[in-house]
C-alpha positions as CSV (number, residue, x, y, z in Angstrom):
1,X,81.5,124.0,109.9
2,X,85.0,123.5,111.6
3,X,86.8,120.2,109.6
4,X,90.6,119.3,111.1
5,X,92.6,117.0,109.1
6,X,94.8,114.8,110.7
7,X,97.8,113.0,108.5
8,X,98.2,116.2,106.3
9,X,100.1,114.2,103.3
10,X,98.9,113.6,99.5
11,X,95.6,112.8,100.6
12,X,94.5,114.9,103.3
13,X,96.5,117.6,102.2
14,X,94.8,117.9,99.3
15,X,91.3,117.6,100.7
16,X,91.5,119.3,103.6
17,X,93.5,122.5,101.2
18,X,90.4,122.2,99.0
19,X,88.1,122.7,101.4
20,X,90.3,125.9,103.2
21,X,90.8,127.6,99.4
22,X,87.1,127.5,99.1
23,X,86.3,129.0,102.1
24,X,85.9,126.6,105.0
25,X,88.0,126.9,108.2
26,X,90.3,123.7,108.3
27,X,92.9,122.9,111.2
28,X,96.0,121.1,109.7
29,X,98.0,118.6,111.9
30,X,101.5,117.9,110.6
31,X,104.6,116.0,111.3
32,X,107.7,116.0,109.3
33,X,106.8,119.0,107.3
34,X,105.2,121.1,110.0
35,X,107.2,124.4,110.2
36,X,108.2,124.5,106.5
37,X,104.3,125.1,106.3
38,X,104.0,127.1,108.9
39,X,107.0,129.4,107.1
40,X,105.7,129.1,104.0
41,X,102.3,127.4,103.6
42,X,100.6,124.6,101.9
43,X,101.1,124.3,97.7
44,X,99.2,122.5,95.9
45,X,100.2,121.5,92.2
46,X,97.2,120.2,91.0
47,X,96.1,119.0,87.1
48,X,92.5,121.2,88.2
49,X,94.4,124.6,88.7
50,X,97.3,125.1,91.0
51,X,96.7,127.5,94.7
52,X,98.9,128.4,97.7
53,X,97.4,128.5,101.2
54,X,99.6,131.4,102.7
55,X,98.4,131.0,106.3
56,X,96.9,127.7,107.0
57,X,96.0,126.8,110.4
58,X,98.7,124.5,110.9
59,X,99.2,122.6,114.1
60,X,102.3,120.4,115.5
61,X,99.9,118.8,118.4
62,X,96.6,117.6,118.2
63,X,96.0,118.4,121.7
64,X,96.7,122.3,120.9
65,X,93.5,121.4,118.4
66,X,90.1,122.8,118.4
67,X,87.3,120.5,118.8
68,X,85.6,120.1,115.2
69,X,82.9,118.9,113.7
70,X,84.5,116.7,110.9
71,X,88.0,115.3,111.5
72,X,89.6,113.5,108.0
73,X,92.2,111.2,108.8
74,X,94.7,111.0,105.8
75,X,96.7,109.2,108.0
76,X,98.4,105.6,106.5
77,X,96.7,102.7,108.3
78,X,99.7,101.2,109.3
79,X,99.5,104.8,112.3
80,X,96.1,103.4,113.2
81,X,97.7,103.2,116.8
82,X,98.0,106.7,116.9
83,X,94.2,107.7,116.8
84,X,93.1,107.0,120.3
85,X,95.7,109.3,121.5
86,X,95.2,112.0,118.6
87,X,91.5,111.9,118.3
88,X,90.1,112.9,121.6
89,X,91.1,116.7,121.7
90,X,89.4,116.9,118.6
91,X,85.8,115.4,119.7
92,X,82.9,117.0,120.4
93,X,79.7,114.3,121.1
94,X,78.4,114.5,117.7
95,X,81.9,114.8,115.7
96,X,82.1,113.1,112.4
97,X,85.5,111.0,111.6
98,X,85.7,110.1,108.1
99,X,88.7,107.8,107.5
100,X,90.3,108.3,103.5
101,X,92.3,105.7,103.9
102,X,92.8,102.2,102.3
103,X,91.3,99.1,103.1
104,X,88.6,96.8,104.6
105,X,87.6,96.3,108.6
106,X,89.6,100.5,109.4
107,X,86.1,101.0,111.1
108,X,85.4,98.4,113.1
109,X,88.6,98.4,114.5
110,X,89.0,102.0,115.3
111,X,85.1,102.0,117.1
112,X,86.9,98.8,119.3
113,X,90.5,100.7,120.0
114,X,88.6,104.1,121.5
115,X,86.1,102.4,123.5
116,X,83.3,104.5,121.9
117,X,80.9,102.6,120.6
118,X,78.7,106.0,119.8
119,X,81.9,107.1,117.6
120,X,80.7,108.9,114.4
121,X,82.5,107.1,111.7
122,X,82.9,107.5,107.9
123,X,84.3,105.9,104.9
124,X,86.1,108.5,102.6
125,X,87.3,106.8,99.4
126,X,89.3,108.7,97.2
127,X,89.9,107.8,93.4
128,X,92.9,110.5,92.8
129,X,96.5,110.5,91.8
130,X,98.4,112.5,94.3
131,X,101.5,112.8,95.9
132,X,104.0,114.4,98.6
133,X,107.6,114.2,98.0
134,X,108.2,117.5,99.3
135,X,107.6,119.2,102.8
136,X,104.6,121.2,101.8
137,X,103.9,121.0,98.2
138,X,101.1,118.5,97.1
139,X,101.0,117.4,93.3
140,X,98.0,116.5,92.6
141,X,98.0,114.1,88.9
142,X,94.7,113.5,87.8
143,X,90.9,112.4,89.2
144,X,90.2,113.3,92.8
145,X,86.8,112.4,93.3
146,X,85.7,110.9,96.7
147,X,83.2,109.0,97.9
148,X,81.7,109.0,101.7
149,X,80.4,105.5,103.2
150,X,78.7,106.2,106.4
151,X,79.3,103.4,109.0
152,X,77.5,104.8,111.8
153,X,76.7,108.2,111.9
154,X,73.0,108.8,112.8
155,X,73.4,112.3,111.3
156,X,72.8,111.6,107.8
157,X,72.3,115.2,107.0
158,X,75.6,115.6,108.4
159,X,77.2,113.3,106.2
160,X,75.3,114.6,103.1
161,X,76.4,118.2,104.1
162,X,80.1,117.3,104.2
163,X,79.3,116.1,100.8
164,X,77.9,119.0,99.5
165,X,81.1,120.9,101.0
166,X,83.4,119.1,99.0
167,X,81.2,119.5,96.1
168,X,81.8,123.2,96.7
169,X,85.1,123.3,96.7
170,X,85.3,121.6,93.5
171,X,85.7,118.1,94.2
172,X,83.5,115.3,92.6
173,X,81.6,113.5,95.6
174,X,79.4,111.3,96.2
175,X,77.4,109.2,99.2
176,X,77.2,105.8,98.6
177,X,76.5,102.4,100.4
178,X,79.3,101.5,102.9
179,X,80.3,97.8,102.2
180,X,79.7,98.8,98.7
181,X,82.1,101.9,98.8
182,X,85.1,99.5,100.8
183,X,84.7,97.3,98.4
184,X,84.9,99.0,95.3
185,X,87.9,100.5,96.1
186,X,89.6,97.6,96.8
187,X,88.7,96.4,93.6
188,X,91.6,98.9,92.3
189,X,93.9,98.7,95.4
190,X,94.3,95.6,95.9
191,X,95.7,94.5,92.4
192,X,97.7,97.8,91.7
193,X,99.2,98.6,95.0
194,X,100.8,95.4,95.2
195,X,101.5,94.6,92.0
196,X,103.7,97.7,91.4
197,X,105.6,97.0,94.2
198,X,106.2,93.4,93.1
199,X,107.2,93.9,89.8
200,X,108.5,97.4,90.3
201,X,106.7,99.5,87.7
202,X,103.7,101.8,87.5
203,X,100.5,101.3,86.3
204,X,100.8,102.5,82.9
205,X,102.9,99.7,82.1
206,X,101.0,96.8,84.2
207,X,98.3,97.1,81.5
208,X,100.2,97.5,78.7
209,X,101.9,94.5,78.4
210,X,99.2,91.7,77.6
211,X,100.3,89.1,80.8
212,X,99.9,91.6,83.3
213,X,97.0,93.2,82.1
214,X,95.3,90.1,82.3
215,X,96.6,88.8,85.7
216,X,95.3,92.6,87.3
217,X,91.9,92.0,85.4
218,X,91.8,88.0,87.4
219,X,92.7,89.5,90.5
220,X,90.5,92.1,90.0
221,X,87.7,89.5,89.3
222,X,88.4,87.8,92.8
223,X,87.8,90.7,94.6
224,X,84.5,91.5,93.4
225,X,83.2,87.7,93.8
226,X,84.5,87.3,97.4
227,X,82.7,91.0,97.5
228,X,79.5,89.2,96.5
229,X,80.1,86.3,98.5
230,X,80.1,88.7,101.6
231,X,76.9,90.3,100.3
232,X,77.9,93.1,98.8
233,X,74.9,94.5,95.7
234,X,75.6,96.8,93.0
235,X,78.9,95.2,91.6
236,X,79.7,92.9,89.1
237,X,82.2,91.8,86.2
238,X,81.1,95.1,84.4
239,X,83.3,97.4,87.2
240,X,87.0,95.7,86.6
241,X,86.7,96.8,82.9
242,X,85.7,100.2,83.9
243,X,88.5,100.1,86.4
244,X,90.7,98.8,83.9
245,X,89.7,101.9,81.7
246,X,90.1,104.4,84.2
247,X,93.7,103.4,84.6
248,X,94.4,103.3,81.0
249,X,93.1,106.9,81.0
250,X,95.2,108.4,83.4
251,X,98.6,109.4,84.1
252,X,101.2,106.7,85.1
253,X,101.0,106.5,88.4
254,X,103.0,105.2,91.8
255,X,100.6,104.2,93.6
256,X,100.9,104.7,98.0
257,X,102.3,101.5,98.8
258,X,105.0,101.5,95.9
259,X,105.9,105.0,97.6
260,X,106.3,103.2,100.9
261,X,108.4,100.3,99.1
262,X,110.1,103.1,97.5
263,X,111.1,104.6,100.8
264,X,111.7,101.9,103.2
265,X,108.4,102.7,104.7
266,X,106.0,99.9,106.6
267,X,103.5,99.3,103.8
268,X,99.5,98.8,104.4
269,X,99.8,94.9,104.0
270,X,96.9,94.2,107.5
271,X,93.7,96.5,105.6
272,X,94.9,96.2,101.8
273,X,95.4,92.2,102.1
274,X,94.9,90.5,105.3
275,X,91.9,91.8,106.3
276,X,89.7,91.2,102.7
277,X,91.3,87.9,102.6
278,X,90.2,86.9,105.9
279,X,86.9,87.8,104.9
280,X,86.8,86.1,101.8
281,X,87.9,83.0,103.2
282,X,85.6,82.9,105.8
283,X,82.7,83.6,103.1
284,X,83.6,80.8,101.1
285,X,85.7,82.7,98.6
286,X,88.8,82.5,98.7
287,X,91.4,84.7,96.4
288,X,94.3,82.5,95.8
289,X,96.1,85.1,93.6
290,X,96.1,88.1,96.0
291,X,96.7,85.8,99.0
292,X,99.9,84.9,96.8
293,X,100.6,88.6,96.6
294,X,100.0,89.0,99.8
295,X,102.9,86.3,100.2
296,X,105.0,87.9,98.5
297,X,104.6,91.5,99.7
298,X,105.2,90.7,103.2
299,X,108.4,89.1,102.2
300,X,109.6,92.0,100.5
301,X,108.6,94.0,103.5
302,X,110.7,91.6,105.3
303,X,113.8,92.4,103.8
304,X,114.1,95.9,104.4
305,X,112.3,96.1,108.1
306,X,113.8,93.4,109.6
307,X,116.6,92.0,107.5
């Protein structure tokens, strides 16, 4: 099976470099970093046992691209736009697209921008600490399992054979329920991201001091009620303390969107906050909290993009 990644960063990097070191032929597209890697390949620093891909199939244009059968965009959300243009070379009719990205409504919105309402979509949702702060080199912290939502793929061997893959090549994953998989994620996202940016820490010390620890486990509950409001089974009180766990257990972390703060970047404020919040609201569940983060996130965004 022929995968491409598209948005080769701390993400898809890692993935897609999984997936080549155990075998599979991957076609990398790059941006910033794309002839360092060329030069000198794709390193990956990871907590699970460090490899170097010495000749990736690297690519500066997605229209020099072979069609594929799965394509995982690591791409932010915020370069959404991009897809209708960078997509299409890499589409065959029965193509799977799994998007590992963060967020609610990614999906729906994609399917509407190509026009392609047969589109062979995924949900990839990773639970990983990784990183890129240097052209070509991916540190990779701690977890890194993934799991695959299918939104409208008819193939479901296909999407349990992509599983199996990743499996493979030594990555936990798992196929679960799509509104359930969004969901759950955001569960962690949607406190974290935003409140390391606010108060300008890391995650380790969010929970450590008593307050914050507490406001992060209340914002955490709001998501998983306006989660049940919009129907979503198989979640419940009992997920925020093993969320709350998780991130005891693992290594201090930045998470994306305080890297984006960090750097002046746009941050993911429409799928991360905007979106859920909308759909809470119209449910009947409103999450007062996060909509004040939201608030104060898109000031702080503001400041630096449009001052």
């Amino acid at each position: 099976m022929r995968y491409a990644v598209i948005g080769t960063g701390a993400i898809g990097g890692y993935y897609g470099a999984k997936l080549a070191h155990s075998g599979h032929e991957v076609h990398f597209l790059l941006h910033s970093d794309y002839r360092h890697v060329l030069e000198h390949g794709l390193q990956v620093n990871s907590c699970d046992g460090s490899f170097h891909l010495d000749k990736p199939l690297v690519y500066a244009n997605a229209a020099d691209m072979p069609r594929c059968d799965v394509v995982l965009v690591g791409l932010k959300s915020v370069n959404n736009h991009l897809l209708p243009t960078l997509l299409p070379p890499l589409l065959k009719k029965d193509t799977l697209v799994v998007l590992i990205q963060n967020g609610l409504g990614l999906e729906e919105d994609l399917e509407q921008r190509m026009s392609m309402p047969d589109l062979r979509l995924a949900a990839g949702l990773a639970f990983i600490c990784s990183a890129k702060t240097e052209p070509g080199i991916v540190n990779h912290q701690c977890y890194g399992y993934i799991n695959i939502g299918n939104y409208s793929c008819p193939d479901l061997q296909l999407v349990e054979e992509v599983v199996s893959h990743f499996n493979a090549a030594g990555i936990d994953a798992h196929t679960v329920e799509y509104h359930e998989a969004r969901w759950k994620k955001a569960v962690w996202n949607m406190p974290f991201n935003g409140m390391t940016v606010a108060l300008n820490t890391q995650t380790d010390l969010l929970l450590a001091h008593p307050a914050t620890k507490q406001l992060i486990y209340s914002q955490m509950l709001e998501v998983i009620h306006a989660a049940q409001a919009c129907g979503v089974e198989n979640i419940d009180e009992t997920f925020a303390d093993k969320m709350i766990y998780n991130t005891e257990h693992m290594t201090p972390y930045s998470p994306s969107m305080k890297l984006d703060y960090e750097h002046r970047r746009p941050m993911e404020i429409d799928y991360l906050y905007t979106r859920p919040l909308q759909m809470a609201r119209e449910a009947g569940c409103p999450m007062p909290r996060l909509e004040m983060l939201e608030a104060e996130l898109r000031f702080m965004q503001q400041l630096y993009l449009h001052p």
